[in-house]
Predicted model as a PDB file, atoms N, CA, C, CB and O in Angstrom, pLDDT in the B-factor column:
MODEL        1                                                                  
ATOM      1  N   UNK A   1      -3.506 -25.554  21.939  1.00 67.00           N  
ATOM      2  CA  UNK A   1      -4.017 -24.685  20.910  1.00 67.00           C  
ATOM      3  C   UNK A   1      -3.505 -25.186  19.560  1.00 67.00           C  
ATOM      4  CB  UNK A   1      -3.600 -23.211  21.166  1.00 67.00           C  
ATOM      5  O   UNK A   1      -2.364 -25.629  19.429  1.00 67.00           O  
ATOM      6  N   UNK A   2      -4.414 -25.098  18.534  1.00 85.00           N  
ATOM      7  CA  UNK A   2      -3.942 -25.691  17.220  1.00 85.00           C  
ATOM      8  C   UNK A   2      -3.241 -24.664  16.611  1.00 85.00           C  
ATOM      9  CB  UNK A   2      -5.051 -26.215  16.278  1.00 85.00           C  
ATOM     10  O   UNK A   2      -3.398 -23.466  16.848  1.00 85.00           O  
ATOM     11  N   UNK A   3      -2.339 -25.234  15.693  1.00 82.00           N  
ATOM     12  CA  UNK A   3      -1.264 -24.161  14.725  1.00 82.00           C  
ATOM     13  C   UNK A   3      -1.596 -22.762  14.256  1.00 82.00           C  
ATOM     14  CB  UNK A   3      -0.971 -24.789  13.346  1.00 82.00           C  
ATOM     15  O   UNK A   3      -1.014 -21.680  14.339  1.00 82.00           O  
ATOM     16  N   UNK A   4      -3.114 -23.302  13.563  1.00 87.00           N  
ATOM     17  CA  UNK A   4      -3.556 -22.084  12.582  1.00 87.00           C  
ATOM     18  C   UNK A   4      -4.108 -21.122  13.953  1.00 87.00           C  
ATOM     19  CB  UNK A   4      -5.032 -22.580  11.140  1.00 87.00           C  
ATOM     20  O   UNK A   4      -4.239 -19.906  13.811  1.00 87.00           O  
ATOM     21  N   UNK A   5      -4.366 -21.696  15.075  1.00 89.00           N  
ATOM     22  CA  UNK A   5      -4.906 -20.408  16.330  1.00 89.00           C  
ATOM     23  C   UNK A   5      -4.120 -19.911  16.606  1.00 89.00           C  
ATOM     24  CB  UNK A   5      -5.482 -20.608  17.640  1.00 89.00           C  
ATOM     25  O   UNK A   5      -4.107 -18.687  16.472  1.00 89.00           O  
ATOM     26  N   UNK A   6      -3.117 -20.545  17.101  1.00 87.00           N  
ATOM     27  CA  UNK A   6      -1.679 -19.655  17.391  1.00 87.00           C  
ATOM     28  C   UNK A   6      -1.428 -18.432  16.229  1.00 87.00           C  
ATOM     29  CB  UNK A   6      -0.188 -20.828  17.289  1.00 87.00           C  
ATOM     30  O   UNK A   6      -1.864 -17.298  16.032  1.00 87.00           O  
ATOM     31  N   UNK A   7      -0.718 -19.110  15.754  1.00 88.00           N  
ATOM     32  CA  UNK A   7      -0.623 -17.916  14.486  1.00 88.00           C  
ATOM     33  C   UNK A   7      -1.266 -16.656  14.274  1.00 88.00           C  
ATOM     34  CB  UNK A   7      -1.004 -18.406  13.364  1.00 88.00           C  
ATOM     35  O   UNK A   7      -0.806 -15.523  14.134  1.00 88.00           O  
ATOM     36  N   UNK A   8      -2.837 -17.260  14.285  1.00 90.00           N  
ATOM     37  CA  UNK A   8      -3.565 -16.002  14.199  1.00 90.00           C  
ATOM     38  C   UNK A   8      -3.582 -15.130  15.536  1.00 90.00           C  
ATOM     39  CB  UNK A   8      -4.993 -16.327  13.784  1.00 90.00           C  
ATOM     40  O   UNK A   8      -3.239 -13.968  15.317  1.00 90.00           O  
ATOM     41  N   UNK A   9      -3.877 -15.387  16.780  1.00 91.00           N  
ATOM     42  CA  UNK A   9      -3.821 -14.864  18.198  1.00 91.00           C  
ATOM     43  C   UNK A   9      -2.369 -14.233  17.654  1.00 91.00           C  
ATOM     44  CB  UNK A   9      -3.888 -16.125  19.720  1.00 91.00           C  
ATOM     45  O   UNK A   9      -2.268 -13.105  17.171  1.00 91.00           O  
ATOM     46  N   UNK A  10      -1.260 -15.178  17.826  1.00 90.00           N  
ATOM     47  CA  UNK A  10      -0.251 -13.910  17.392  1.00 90.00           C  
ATOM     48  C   UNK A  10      -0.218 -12.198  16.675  1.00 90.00           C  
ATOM     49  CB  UNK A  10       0.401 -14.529  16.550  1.00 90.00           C  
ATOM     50  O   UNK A  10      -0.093 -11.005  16.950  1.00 90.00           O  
ATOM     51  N   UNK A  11      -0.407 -13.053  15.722  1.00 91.00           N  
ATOM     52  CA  UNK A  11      -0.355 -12.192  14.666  1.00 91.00           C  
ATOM     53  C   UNK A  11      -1.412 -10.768  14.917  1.00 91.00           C  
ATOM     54  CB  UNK A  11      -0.755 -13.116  13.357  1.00 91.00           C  
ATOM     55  O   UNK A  11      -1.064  -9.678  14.462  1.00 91.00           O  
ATOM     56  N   UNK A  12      -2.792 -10.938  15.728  1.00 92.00           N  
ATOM     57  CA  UNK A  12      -3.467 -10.081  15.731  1.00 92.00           C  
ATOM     58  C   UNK A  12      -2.618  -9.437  17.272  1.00 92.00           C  
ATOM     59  CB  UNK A  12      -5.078 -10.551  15.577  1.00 92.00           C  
ATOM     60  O   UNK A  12      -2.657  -8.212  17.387  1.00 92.00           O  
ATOM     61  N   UNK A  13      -2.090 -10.009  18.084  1.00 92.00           N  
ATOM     62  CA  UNK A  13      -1.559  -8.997  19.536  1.00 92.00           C  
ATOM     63  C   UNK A  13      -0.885  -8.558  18.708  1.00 92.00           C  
ATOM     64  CB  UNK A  13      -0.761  -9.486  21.071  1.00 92.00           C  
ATOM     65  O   UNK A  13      -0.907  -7.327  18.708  1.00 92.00           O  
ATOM     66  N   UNK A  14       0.026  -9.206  17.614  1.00 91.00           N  
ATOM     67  CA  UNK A  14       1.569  -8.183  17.279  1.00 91.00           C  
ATOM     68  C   UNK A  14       0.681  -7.013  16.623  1.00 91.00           C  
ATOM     69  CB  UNK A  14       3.088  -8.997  15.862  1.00 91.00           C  
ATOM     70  O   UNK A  14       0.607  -5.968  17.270  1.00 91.00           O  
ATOM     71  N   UNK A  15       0.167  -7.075  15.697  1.00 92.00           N  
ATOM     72  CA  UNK A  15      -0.729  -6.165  15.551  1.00 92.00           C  
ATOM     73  C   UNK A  15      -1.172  -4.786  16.325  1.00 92.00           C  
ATOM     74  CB  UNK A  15      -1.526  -6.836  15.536  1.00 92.00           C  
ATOM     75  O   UNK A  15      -0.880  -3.593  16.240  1.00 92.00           O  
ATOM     76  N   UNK A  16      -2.027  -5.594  17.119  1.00 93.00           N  
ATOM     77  CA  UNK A  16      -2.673  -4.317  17.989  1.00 93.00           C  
ATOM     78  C   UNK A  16      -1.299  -3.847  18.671  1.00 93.00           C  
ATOM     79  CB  UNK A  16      -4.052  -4.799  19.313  1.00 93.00           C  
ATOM     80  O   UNK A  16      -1.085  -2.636  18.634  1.00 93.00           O  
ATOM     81  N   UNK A  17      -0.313  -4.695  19.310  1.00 93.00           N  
ATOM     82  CA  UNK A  17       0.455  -3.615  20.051  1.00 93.00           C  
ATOM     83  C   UNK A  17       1.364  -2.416  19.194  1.00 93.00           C  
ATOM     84  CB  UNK A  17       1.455  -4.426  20.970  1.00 93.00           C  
ATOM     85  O   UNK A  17       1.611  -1.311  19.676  1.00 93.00           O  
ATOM     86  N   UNK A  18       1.753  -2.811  17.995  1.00 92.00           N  
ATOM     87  CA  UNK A  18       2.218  -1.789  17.236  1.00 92.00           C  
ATOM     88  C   UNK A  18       0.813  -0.927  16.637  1.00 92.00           C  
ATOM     89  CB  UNK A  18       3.217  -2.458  16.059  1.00 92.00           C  
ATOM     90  O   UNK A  18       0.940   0.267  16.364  1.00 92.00           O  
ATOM     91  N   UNK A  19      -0.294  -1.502  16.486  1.00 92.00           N  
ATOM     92  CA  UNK A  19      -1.103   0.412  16.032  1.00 92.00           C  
ATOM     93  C   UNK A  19      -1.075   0.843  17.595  1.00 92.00           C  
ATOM     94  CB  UNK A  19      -3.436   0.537  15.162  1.00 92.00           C  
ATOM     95  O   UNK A  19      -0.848   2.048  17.700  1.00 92.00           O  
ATOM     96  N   UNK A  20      -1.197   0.372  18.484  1.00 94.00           N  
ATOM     97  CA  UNK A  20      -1.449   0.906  19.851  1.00 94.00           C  
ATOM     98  C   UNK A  20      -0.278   1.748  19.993  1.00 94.00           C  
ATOM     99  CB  UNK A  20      -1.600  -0.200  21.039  1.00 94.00           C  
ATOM    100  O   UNK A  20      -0.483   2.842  20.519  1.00 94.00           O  
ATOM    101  N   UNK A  21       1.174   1.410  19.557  1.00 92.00           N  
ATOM    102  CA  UNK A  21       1.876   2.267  20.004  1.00 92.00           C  
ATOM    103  C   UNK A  21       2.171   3.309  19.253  1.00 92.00           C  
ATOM    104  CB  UNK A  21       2.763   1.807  20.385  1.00 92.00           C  
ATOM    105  O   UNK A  21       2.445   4.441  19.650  1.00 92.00           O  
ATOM    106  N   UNK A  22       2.105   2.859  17.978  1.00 90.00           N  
ATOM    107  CA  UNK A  22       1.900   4.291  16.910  1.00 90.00           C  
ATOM    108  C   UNK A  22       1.173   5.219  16.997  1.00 90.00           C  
ATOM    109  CB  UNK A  22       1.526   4.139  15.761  1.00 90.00           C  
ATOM    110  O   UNK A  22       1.468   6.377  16.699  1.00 90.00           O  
ATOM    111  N   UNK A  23      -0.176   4.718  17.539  1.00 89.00           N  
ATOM    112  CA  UNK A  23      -1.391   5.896  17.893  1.00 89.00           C  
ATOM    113  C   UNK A  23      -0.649   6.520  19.284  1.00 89.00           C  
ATOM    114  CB  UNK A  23      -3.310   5.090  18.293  1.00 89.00           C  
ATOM    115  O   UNK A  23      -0.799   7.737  19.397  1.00 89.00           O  
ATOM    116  N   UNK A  24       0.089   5.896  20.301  1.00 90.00           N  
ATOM    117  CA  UNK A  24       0.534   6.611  21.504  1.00 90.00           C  
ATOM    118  C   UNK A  24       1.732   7.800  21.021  1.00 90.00           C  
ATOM    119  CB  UNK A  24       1.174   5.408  22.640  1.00 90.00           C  
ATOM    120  O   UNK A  24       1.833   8.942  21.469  1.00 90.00           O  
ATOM    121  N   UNK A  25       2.426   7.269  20.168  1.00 87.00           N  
ATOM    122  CA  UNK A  25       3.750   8.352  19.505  1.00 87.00           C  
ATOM    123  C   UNK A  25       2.678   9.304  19.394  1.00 87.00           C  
ATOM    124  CB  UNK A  25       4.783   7.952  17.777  1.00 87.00           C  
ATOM    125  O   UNK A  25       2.272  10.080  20.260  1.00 87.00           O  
ATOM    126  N   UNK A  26       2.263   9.139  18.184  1.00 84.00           N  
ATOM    127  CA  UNK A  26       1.287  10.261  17.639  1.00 84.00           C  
ATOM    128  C   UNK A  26       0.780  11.471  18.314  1.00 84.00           C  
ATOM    129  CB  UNK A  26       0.181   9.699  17.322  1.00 84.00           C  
ATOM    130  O   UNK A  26       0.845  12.671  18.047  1.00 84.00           O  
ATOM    131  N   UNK A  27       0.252  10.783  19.276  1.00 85.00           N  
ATOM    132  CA  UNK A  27      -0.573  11.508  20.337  1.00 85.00           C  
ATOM    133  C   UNK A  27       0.314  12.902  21.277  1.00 85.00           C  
ATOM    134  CB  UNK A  27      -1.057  10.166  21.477  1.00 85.00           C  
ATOM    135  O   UNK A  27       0.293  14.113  21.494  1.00 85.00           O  
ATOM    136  N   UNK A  28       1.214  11.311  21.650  1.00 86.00           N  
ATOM    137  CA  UNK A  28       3.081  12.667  22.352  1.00 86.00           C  
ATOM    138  C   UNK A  28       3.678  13.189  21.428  1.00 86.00           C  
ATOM    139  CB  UNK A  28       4.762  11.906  23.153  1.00 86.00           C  
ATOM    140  O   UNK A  28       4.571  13.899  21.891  1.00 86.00           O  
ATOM    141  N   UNK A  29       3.651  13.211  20.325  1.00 81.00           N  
ATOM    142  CA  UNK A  29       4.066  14.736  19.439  1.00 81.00           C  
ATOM    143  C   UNK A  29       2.943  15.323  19.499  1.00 81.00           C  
ATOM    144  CB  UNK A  29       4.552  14.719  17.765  1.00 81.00           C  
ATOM    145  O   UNK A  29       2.877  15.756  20.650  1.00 81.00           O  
ATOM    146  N   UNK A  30       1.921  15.627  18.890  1.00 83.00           N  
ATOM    147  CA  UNK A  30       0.806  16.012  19.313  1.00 83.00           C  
ATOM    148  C   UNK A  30       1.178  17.360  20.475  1.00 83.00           C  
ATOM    149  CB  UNK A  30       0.042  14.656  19.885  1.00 83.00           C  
ATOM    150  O   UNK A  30       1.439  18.562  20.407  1.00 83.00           O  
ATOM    151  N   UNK A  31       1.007  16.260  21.577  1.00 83.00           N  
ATOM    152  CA  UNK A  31       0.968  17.279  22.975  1.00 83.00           C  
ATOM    153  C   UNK A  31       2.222  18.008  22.866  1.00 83.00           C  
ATOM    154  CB  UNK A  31       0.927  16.444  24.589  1.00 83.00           C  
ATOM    155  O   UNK A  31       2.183  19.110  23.414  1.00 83.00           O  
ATOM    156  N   UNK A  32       3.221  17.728  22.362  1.00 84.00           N  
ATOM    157  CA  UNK A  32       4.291  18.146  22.509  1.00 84.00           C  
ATOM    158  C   UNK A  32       5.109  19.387  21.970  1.00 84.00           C  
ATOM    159  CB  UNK A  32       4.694  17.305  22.309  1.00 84.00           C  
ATOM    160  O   UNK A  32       6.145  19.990  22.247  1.00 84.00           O  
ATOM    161  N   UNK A  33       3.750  19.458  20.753  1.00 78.00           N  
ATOM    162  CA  UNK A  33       3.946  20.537  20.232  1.00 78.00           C  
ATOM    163  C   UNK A  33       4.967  20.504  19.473  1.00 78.00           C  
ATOM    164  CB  UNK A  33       3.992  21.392  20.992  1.00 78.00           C  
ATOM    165  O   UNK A  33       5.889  21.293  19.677  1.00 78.00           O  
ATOM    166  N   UNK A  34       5.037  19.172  17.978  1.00 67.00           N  
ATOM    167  CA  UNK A  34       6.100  19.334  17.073  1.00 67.00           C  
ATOM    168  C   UNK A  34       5.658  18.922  15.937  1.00 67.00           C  
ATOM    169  CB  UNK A  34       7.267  18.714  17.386  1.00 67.00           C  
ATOM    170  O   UNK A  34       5.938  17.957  15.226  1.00 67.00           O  
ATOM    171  N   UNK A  35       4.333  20.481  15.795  1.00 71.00           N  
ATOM    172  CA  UNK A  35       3.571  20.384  14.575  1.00 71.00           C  
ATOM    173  C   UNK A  35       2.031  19.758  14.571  1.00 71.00           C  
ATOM    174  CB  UNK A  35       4.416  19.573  13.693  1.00 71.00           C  
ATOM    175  O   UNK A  35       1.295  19.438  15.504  1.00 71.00           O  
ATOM    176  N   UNK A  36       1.836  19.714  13.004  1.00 74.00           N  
ATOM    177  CA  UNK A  36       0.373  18.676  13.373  1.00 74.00           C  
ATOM    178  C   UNK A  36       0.648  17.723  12.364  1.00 74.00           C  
ATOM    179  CB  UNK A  36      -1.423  19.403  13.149  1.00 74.00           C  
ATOM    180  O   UNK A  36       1.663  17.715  11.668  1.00 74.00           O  
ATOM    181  N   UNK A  37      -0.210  16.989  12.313  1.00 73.00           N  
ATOM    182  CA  UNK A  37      -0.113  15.593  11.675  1.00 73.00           C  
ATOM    183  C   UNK A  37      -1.180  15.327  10.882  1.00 73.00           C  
ATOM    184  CB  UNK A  37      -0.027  14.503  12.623  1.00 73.00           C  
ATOM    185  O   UNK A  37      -2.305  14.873  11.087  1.00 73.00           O  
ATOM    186  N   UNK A  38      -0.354  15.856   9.569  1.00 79.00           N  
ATOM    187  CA  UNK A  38      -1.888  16.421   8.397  1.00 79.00           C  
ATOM    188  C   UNK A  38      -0.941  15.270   7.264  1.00 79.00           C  
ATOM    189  CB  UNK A  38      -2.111  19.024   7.627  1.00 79.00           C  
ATOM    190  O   UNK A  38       0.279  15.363   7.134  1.00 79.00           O  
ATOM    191  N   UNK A  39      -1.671  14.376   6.636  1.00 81.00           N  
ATOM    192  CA  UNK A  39      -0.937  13.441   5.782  1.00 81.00           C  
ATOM    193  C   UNK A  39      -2.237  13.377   4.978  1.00 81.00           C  
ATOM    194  CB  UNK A  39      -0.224  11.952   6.467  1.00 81.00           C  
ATOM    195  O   UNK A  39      -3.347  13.788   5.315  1.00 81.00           O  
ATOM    196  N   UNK A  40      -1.761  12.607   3.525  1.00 89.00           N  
ATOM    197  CA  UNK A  40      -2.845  12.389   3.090  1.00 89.00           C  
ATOM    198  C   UNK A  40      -3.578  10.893   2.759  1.00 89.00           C  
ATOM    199  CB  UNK A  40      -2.727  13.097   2.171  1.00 89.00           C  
ATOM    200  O   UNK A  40      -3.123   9.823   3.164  1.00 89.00           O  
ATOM    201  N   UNK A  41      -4.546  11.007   2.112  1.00 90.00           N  
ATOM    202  CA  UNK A  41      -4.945   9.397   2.028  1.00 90.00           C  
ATOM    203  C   UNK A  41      -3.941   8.390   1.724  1.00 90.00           C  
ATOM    204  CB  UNK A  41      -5.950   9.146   0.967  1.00 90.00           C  
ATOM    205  O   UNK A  41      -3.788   7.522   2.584  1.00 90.00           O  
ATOM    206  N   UNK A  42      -3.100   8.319   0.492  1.00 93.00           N  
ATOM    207  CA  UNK A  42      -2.603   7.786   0.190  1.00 93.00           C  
ATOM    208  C   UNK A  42      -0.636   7.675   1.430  1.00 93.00           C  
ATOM    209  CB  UNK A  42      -2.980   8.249  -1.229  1.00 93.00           C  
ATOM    210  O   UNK A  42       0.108   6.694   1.432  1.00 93.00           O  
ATOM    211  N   UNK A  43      -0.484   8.527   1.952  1.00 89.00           N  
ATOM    212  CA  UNK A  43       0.433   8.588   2.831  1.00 89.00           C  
ATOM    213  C   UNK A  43      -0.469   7.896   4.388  1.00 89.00           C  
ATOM    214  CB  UNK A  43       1.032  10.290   2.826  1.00 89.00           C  
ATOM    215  O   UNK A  43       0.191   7.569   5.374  1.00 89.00           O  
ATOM    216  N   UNK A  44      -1.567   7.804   4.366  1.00 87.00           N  
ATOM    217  CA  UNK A  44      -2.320   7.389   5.781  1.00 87.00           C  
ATOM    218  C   UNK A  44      -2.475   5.773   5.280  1.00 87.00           C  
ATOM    219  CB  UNK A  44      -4.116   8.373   6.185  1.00 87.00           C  
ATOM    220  O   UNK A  44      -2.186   4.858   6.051  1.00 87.00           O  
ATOM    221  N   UNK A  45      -2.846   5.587   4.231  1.00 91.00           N  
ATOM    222  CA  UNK A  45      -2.622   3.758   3.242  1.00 91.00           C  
ATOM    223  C   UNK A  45      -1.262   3.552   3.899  1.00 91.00           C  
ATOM    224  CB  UNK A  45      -2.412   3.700   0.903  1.00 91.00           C  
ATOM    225  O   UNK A  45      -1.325   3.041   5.017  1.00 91.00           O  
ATOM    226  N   UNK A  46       0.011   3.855   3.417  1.00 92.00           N  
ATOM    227  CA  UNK A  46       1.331   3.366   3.394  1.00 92.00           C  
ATOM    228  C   UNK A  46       1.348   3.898   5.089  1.00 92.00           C  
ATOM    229  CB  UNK A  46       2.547   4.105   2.051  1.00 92.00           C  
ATOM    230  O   UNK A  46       2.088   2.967   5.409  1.00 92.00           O  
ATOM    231  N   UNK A  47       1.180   4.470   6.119  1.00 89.00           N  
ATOM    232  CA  UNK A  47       1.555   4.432   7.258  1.00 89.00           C  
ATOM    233  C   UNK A  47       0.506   2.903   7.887  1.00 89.00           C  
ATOM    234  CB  UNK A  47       1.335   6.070   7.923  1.00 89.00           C  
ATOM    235  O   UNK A  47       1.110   1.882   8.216  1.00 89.00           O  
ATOM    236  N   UNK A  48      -0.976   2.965   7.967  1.00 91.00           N  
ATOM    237  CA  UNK A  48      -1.451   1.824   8.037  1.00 91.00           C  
ATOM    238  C   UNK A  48      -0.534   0.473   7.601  1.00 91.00           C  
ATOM    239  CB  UNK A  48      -2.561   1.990   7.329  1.00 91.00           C  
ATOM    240  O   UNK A  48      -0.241  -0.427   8.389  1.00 91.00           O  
ATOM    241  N   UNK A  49      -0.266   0.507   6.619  1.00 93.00           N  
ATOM    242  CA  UNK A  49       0.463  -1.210   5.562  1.00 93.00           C  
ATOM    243  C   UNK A  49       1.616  -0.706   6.319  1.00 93.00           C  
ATOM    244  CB  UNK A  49       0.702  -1.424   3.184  1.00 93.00           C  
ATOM    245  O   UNK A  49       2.414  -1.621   6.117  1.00 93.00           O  
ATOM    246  N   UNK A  50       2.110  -0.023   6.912  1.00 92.00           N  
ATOM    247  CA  UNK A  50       4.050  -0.214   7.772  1.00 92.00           C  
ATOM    248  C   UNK A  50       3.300  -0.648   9.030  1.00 92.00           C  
ATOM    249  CB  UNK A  50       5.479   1.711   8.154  1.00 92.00           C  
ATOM    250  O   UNK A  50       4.211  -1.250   9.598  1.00 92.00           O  
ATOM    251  N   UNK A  51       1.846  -0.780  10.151  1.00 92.00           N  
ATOM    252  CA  UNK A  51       2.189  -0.706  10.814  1.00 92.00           C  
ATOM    253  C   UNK A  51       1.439  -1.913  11.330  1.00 92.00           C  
ATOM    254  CB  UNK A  51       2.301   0.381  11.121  1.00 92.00           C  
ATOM    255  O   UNK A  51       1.359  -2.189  12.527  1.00 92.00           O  
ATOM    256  N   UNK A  52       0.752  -2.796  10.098  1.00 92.00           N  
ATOM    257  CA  UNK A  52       0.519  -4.349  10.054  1.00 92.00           C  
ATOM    258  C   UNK A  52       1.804  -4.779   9.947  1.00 92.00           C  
ATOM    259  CB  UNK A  52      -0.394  -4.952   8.866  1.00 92.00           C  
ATOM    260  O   UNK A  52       2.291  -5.255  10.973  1.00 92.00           O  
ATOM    261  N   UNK A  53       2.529  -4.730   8.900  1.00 93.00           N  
ATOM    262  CA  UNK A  53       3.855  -4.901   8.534  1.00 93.00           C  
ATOM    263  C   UNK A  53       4.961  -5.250   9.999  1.00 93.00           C  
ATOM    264  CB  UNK A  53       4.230  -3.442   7.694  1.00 93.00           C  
ATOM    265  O   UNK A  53       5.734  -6.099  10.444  1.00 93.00           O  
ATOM    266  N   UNK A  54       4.452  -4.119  10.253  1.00 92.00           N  
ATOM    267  CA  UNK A  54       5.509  -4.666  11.833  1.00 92.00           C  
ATOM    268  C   UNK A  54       5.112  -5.209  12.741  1.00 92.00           C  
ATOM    269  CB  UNK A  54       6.113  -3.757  12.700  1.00 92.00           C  
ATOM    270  O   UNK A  54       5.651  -6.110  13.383  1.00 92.00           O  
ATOM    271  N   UNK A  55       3.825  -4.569  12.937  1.00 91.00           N  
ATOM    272  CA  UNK A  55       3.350  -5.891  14.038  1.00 91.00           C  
ATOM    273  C   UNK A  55       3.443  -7.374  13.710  1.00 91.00           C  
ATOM    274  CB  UNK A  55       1.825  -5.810  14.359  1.00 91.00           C  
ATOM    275  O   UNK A  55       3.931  -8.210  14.470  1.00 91.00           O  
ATOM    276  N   UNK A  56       2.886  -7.644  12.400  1.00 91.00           N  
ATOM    277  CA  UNK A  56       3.422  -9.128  11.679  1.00 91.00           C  
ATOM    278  C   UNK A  56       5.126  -9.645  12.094  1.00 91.00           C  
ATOM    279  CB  UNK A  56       3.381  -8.847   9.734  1.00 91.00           C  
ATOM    280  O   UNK A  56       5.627 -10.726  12.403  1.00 91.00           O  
ATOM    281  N   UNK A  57       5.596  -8.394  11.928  1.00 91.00           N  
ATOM    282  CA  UNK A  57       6.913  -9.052  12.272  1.00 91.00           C  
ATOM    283  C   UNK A  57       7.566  -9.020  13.476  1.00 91.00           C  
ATOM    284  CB  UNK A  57       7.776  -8.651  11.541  1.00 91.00           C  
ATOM    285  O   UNK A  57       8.765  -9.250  13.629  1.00 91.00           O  
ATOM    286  N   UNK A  58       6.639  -8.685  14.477  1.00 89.00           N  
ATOM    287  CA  UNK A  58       7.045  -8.574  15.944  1.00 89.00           C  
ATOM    288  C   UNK A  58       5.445 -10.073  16.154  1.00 89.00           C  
ATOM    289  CB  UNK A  58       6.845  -6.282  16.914  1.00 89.00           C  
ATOM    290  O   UNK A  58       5.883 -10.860  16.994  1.00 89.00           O  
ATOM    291  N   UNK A  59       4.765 -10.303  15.937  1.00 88.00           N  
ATOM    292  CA  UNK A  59       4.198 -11.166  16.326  1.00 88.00           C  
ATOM    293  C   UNK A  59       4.105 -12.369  15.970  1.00 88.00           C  
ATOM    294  CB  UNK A  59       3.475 -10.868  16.387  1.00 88.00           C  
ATOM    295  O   UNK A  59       3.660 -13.136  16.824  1.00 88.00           O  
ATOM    296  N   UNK A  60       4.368 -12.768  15.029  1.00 86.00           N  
ATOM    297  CA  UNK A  60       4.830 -14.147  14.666  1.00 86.00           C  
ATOM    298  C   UNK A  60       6.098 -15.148  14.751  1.00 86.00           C  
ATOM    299  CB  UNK A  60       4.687 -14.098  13.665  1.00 86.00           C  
ATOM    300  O   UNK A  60       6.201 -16.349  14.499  1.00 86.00           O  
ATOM    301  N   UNK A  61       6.836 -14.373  15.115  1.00 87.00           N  
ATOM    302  CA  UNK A  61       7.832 -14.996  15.619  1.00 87.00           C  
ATOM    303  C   UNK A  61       8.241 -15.630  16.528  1.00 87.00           C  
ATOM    304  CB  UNK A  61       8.321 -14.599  15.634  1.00 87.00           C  
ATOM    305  O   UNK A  61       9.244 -16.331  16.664  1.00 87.00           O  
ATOM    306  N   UNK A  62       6.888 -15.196  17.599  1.00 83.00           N  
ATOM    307  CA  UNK A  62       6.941 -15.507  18.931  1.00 83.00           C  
ATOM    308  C   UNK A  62       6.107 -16.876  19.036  1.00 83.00           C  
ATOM    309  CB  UNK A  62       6.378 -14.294  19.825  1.00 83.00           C  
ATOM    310  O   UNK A  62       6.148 -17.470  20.114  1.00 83.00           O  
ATOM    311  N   UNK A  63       5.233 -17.496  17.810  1.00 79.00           N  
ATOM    312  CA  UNK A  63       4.907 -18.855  18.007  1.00 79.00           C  
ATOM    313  C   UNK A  63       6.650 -19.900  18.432  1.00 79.00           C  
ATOM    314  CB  UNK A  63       3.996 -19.341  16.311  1.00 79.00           C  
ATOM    315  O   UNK A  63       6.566 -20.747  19.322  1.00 79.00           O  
ATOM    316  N   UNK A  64       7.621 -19.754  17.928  1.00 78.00           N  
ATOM    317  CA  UNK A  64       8.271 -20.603  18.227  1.00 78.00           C  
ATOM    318  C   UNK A  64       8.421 -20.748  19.606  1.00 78.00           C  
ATOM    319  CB  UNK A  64       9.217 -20.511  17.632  1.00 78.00           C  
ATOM    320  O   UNK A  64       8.818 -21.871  19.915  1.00 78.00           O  
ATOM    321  N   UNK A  65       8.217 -19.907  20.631  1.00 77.00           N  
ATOM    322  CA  UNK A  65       7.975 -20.294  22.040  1.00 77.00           C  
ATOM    323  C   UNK A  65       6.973 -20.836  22.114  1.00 77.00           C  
ATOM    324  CB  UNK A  65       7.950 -19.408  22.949  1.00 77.00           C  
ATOM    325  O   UNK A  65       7.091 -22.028  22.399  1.00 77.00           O  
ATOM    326  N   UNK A  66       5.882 -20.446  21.966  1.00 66.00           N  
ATOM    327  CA  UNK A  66       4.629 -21.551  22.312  1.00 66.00           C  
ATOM    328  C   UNK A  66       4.446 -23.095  22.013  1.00 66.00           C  
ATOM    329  CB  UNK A  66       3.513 -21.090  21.661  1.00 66.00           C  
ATOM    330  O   UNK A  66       3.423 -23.677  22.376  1.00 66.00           O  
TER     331      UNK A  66                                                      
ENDMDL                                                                          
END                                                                             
């Protein structure tokens, strides 16, 4: 696989697995009954940009194994 594929394949799993798991938190408070989860646009912007943010930094790092 060439450099720039890696990278990107990375970068998009690190991705999806952190919104995947943020949307799963979410969900178990939710059921859990600790409140609701009323934010607004600009607080739903800055939760989105934290949660590229981390997946970026849980997924790119992992090219140095490949």
């Amino acid at each position: 696989m060439s450099a720039k594929k890696n990278i990107l394949v990375s970068s998009l799993i690190g991705i999806g697995i952190a919104a995947v798991s943020s949307c799963l938190v979410s969900l178990l408070l939710l059921a859990k009954g600790a409140g609701s989860l009323t934010m607004t646009v600009a607080e739903y912007t800055q939760m989105l940009a934290g949660i590229i943010l981390v997946g970026l930094g849980f997924g790119l790092p992992s090219i140095v194994y490949c």
